[in-house]
PDB file as gemmi writes it, atoms N, CA and C in Angstrom:
CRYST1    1.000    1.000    1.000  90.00  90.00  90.00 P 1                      
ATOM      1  N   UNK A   1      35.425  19.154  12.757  1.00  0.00           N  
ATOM      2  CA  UNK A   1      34.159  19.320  12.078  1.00  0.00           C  
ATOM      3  C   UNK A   1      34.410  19.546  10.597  1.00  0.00           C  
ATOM      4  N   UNK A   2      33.954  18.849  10.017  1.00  0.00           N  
ATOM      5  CA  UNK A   2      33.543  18.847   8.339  1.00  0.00           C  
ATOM      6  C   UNK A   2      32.937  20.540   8.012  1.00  0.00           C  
ATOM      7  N   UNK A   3      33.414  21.136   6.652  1.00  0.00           N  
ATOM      8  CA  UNK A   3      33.185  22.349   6.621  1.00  0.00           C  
ATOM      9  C   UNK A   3      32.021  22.064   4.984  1.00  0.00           C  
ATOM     10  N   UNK A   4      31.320  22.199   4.487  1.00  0.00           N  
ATOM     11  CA  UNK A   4      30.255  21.497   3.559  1.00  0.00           C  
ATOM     12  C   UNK A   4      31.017  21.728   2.051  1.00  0.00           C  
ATOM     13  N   UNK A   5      31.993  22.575   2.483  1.00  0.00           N  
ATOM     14  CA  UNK A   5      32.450  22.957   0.598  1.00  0.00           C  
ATOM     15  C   UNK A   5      33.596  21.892   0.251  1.00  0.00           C  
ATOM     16  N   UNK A   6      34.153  21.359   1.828  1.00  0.00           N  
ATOM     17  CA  UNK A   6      35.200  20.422   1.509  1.00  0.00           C  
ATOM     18  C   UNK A   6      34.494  19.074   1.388  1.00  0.00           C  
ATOM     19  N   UNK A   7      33.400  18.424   1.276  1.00  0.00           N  
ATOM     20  CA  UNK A   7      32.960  17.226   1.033  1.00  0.00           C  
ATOM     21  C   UNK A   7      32.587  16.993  -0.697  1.00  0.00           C  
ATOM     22  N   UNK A   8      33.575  15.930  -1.602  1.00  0.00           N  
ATOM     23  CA  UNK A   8      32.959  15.821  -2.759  1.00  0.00           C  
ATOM     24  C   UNK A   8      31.466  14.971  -3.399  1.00  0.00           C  
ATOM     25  N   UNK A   9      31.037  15.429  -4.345  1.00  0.00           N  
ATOM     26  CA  UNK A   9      29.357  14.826  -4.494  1.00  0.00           C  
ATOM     27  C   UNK A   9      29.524  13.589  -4.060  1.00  0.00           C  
ATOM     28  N   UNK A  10      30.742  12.341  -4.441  1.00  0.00           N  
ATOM     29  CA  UNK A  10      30.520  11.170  -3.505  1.00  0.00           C  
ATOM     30  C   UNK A  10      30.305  10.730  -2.560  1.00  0.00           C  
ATOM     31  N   UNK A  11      31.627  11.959  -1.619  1.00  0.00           N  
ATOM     32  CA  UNK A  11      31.522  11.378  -0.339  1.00  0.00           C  
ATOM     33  C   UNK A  11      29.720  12.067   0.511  1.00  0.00           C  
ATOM     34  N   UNK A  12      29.528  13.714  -0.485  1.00  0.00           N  
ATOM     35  CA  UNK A  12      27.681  13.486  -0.006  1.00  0.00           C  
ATOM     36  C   UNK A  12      26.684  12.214   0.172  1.00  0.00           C  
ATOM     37  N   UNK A  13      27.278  11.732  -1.076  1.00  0.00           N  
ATOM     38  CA  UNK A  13      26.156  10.501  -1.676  1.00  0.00           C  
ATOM     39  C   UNK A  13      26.392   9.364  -0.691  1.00  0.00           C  
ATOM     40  N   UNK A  14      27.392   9.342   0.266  1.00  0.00           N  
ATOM     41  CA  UNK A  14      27.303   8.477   1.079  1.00  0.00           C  
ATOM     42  C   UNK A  14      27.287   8.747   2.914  1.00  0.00           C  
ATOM     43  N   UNK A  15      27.676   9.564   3.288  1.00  0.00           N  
ATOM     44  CA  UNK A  15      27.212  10.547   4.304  1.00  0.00           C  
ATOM     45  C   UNK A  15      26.233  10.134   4.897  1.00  0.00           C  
ATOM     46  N   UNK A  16      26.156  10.311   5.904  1.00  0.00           N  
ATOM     47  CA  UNK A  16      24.442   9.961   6.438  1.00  0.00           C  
ATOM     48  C   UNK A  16      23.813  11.081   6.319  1.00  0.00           C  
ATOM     49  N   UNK A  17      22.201  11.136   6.358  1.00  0.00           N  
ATOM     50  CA  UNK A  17      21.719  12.036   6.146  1.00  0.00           C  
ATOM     51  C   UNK A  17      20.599  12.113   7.328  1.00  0.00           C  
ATOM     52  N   UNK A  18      20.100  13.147   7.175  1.00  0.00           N  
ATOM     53  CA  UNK A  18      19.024  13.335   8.497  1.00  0.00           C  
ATOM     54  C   UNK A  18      18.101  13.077   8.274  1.00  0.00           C  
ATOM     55  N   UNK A  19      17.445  12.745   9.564  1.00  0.00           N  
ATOM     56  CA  UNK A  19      16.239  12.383   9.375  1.00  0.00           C  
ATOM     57  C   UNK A  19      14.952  12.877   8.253  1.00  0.00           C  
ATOM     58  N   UNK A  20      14.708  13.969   8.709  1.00  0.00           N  
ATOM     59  CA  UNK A  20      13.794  14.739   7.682  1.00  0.00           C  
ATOM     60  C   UNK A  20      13.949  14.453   6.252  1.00  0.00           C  
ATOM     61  N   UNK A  21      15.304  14.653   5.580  1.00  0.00           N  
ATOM     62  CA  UNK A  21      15.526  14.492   4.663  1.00  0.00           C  
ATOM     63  C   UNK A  21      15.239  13.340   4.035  1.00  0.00           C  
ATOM     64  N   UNK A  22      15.357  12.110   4.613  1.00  0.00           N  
ATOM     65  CA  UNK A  22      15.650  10.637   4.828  1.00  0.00           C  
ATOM     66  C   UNK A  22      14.123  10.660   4.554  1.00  0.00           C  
ATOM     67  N   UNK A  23      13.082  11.157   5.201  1.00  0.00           N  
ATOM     68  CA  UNK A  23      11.703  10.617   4.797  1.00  0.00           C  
ATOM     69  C   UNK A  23      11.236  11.743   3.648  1.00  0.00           C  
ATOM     70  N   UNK A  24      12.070  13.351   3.370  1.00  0.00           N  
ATOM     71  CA  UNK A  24      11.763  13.690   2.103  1.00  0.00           C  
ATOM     72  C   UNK A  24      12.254  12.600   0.734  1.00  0.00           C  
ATOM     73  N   UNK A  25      13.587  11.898   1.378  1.00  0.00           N  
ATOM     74  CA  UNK A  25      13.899  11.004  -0.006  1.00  0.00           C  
ATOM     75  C   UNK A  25      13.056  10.197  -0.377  1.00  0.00           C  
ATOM     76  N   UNK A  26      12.602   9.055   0.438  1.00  0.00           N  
ATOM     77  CA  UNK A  26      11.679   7.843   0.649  1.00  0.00           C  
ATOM     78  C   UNK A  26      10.515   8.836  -0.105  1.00  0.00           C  
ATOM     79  N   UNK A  27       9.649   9.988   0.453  1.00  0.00           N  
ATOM     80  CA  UNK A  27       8.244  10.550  -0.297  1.00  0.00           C  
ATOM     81  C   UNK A  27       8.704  10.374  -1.668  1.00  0.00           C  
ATOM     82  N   UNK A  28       9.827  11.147  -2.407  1.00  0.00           N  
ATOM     83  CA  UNK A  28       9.978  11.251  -3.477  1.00  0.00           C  
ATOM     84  C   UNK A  28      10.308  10.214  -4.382  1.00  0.00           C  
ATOM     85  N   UNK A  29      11.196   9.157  -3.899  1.00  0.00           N  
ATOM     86  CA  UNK A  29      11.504   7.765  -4.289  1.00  0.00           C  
ATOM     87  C   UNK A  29       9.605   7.196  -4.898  1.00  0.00           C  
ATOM     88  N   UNK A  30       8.971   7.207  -3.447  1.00  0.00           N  
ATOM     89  CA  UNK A  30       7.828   6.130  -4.018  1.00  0.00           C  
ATOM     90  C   UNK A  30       6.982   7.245  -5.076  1.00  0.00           C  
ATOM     91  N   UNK A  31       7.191   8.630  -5.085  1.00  0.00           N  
ATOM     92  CA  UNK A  31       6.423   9.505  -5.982  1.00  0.00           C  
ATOM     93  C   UNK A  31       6.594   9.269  -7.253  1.00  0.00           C  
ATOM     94  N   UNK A  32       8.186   9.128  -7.320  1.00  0.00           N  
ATOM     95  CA  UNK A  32       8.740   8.298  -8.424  1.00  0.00           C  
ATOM     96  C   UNK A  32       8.235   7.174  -9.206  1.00  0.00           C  
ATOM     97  N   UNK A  33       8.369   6.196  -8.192  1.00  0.00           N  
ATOM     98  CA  UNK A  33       7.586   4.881  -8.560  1.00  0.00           C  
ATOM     99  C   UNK A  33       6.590   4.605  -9.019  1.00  0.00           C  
ATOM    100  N   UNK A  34       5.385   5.380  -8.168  1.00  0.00           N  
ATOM    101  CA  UNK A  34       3.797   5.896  -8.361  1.00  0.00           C  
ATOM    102  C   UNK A  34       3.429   5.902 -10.241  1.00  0.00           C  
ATOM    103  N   UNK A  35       5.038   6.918 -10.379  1.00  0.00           N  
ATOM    104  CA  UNK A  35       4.435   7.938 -11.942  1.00  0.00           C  
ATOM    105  C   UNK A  35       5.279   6.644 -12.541  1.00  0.00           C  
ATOM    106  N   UNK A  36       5.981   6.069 -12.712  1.00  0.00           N  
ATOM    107  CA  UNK A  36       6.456   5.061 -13.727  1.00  0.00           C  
ATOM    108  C   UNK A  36       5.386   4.141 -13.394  1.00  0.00           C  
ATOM    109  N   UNK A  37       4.561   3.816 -12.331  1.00  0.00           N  
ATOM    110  CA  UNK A  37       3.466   2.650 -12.440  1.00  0.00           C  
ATOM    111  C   UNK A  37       2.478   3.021 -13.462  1.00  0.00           C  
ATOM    112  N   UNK A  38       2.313   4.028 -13.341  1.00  0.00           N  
ATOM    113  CA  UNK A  38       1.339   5.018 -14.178  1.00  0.00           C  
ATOM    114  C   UNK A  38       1.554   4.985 -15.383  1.00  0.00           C  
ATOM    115  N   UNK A  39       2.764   4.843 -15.728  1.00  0.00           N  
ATOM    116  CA  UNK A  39       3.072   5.215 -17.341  1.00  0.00           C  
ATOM    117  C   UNK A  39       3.547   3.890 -18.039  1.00  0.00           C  
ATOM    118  N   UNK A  40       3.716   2.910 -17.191  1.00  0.00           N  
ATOM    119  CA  UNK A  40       3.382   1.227 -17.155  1.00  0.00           C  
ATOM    120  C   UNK A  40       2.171   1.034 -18.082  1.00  0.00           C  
ATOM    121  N   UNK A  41       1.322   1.112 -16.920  1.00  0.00           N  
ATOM    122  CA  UNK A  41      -0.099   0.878 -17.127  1.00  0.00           C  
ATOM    123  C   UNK A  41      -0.788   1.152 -18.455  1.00  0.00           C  
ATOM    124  N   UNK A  42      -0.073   2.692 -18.775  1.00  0.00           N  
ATOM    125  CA  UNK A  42      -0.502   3.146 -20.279  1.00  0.00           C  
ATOM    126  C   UNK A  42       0.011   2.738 -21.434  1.00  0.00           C  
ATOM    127  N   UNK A  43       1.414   2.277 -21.026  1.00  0.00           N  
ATOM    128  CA  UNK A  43       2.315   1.806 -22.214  1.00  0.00           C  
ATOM    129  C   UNK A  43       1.654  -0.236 -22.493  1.00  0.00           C  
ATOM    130  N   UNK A  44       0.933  -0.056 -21.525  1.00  0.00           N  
ATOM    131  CA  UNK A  44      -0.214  -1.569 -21.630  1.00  0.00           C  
ATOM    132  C   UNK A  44      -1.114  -1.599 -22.525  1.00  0.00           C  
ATOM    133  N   UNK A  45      -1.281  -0.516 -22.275  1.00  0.00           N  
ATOM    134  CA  UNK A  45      -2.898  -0.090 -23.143  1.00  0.00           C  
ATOM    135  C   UNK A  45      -4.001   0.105 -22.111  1.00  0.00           C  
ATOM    136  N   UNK A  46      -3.706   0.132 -21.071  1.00  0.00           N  
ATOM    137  CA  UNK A  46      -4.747   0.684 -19.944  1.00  0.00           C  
ATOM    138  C   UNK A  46      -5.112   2.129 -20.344  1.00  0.00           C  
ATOM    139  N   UNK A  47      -6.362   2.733 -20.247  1.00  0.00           N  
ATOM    140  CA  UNK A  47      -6.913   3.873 -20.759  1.00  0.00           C  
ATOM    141  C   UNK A  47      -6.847   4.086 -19.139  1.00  0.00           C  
ATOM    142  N   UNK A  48      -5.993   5.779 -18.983  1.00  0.00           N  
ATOM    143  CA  UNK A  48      -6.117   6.449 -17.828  1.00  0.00           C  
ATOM    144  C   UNK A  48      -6.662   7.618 -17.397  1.00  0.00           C  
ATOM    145  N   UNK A  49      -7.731   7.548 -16.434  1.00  0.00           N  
ATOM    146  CA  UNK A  49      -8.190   9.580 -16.864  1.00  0.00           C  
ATOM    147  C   UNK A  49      -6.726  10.548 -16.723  1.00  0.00           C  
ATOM    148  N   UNK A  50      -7.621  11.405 -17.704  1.00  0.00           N  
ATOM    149  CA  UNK A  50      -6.558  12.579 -18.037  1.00  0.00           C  
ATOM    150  C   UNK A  50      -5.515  13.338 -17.250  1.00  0.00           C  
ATOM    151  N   UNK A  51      -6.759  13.277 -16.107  1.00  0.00           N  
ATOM    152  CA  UNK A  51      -5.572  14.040 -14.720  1.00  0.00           C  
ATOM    153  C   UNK A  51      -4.442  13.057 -14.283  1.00  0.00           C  
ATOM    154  N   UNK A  52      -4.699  11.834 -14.480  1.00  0.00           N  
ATOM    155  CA  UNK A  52      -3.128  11.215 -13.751  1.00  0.00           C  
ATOM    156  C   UNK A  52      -2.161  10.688 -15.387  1.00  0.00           C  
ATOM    157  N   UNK A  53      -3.090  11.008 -16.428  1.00  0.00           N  
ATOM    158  CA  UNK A  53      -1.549  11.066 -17.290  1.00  0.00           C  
ATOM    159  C   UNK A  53      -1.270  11.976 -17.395  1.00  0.00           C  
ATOM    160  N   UNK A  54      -1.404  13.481 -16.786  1.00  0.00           N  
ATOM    161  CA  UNK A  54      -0.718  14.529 -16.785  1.00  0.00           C  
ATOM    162  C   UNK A  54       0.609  14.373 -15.447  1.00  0.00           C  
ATOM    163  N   UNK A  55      -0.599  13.814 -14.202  1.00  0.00           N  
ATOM    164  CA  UNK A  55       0.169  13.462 -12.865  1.00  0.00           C  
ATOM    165  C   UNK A  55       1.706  13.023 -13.641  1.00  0.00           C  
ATOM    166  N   UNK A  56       1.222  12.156 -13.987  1.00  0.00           N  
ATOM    167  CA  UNK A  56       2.296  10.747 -14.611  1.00  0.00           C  
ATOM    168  C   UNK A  56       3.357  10.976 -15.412  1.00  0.00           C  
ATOM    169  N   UNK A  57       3.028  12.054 -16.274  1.00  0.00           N  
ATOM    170  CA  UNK A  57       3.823  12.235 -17.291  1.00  0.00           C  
ATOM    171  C   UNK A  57       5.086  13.233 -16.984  1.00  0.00           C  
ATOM    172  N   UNK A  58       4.493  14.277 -16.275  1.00  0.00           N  
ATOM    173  CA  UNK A  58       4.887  15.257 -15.805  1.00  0.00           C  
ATOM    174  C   UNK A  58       5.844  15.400 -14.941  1.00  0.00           C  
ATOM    175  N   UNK A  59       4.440  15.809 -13.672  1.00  0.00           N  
ATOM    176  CA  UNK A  59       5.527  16.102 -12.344  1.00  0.00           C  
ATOM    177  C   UNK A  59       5.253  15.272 -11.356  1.00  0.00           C  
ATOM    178  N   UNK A  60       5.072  14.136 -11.373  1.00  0.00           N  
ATOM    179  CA  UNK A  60       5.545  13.264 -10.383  1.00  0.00           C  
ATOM    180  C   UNK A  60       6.741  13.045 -10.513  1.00  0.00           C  
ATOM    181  N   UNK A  61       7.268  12.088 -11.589  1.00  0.00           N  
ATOM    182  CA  UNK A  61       8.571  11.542 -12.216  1.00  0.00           C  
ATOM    183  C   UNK A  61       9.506  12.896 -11.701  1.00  0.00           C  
ATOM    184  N   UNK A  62       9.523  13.873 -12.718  1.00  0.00           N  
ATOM    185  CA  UNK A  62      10.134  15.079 -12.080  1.00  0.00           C  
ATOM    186  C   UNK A  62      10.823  15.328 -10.555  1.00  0.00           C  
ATOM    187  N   UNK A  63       9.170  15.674 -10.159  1.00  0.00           N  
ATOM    188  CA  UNK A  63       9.221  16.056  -8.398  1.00  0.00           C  
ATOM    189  C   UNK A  63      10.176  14.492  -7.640  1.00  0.00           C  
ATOM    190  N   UNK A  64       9.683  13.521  -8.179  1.00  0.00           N  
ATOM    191  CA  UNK A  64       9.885  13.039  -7.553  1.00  0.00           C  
ATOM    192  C   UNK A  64      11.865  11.929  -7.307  1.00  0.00           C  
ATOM    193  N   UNK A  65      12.314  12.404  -8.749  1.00  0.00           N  
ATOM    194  CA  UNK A  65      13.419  12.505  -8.634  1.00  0.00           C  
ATOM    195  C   UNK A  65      14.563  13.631  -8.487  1.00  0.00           C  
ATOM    196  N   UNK A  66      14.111  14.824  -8.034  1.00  0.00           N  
ATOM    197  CA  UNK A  66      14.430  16.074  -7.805  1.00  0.00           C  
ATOM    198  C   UNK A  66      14.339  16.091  -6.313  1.00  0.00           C  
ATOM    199  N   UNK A  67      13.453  15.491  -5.781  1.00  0.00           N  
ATOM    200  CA  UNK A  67      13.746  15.425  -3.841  1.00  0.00           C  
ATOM    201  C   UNK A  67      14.520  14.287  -3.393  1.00  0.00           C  
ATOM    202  N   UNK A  68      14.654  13.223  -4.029  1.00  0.00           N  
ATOM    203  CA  UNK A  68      15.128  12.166  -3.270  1.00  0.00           C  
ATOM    204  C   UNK A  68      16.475  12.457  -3.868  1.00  0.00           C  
ATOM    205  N   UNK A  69      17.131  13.354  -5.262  1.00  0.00           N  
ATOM    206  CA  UNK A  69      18.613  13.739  -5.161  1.00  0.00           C  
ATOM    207  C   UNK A  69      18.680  14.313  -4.226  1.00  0.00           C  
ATOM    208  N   UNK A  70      17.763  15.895  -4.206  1.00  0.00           N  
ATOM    209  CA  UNK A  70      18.303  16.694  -3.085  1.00  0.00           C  
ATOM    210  C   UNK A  70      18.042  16.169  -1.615  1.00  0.00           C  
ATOM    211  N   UNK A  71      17.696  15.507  -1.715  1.00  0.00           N  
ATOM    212  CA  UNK A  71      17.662  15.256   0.121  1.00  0.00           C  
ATOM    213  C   UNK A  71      18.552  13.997   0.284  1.00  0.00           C  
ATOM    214  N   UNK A  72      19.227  13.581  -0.395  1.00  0.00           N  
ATOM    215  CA  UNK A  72      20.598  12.296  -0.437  1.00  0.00           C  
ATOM    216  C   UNK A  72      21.523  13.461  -0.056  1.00  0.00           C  
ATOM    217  N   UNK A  73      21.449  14.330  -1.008  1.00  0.00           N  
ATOM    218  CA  UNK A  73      22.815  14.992  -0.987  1.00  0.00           C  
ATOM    219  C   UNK A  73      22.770  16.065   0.409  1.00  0.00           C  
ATOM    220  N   UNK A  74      22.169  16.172   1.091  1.00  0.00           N  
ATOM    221  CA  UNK A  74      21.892  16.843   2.713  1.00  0.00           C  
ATOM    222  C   UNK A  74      22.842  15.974   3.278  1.00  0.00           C  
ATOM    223  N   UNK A  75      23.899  16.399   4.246  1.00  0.00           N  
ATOM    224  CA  UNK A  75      24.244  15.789   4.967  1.00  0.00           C  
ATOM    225  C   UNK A  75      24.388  15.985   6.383  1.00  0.00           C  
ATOM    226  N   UNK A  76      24.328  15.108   7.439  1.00  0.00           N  
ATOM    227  CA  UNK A  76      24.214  15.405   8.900  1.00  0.00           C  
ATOM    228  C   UNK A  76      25.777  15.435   9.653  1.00  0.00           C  
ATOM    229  N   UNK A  77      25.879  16.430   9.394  1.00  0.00           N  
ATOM    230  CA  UNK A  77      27.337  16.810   9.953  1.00  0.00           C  
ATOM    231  C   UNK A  77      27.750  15.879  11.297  1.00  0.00           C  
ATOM    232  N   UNK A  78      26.949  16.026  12.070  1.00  0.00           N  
ATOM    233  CA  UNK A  78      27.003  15.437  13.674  1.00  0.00           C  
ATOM    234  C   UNK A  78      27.546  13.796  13.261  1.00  0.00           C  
ATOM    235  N   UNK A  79      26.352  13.301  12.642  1.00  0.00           N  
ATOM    236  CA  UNK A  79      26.607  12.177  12.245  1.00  0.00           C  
ATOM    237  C   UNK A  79      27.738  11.485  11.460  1.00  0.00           C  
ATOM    238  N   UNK A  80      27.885  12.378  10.622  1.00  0.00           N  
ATOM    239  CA  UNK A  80      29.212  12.100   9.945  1.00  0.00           C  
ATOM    240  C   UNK A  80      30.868  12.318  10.344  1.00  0.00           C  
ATOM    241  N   UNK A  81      30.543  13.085  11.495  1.00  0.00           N  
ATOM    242  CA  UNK A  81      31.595  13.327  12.238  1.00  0.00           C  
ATOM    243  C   UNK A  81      32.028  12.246  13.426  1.00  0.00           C  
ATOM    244  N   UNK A  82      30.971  11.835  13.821  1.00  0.00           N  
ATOM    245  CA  UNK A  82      30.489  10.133  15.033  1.00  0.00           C  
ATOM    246  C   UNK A  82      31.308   9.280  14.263  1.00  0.00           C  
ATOM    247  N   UNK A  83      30.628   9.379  12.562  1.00  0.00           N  
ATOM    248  CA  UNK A  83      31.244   8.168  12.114  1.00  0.00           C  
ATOM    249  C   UNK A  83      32.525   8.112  11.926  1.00  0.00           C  
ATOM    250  N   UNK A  84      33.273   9.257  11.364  1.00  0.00           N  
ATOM    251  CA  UNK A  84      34.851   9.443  10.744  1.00  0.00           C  
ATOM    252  C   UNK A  84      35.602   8.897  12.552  1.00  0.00           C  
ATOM    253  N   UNK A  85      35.252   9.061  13.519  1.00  0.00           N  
ATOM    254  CA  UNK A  85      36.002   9.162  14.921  1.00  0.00           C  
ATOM    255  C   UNK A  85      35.885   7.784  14.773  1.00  0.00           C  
ATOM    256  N   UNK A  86      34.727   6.666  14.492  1.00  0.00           N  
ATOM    257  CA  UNK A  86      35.048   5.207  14.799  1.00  0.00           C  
ATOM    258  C   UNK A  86      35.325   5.200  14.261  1.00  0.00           C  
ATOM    259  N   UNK A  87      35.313   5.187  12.203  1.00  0.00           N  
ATOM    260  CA  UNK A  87      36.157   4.683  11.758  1.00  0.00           C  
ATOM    261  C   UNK A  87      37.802   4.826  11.763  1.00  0.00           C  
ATOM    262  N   UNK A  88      38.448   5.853  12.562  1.00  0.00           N  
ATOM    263  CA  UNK A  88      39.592   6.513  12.684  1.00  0.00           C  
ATOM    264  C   UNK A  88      40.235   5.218  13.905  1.00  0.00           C  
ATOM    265  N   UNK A  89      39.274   4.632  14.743  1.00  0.00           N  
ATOM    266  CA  UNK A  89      39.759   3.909  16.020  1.00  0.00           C  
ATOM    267  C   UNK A  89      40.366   2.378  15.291  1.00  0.00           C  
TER     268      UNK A  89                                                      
END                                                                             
């Protein structure tokens, strides 16, 4: 069994990760997306109400690249342990 202090940020970043996490990344990924569509739109010249160029500017972008790091970097021990045994065969 993998002990969490001996894995480096790479080998996190590639790790499988769990489920939960896996659909906190995906929320935050498209939250992401959402606020750069947003700030698209304005850098167009689209006039946006106030509340989503705050959304936009702010803490979507933020939030939303702050969960999909931290929930990459979660890793599923079980899983990663399945995998090291095949790849070892």
């Amino acid at each position: 069994m993998h002990n969490q202090n001996d894995l480096s940020l790479l080998e996190r970043f590639s790790a499988p990760t769990p489920k939960l996490f896996s659909l906190i990344r995906n929320a935050g990924v498209i939250l992401g997306l959402f606020s750069a569509f947003l700030m698209g739109l304005e850098a167009q010249g689209i006039e946006l109400p106030a509340f989503l160029k705050t959304v936009a500017e702010t803490s979507s972008l933020i939030e939303g690249i702050v969960a999909a790091v931290i929930a990459q970097l979660t890793v599923d021990f079980k899983a990663l342990a399945q995998k090291k045994a095949l790849d070892s065969i």
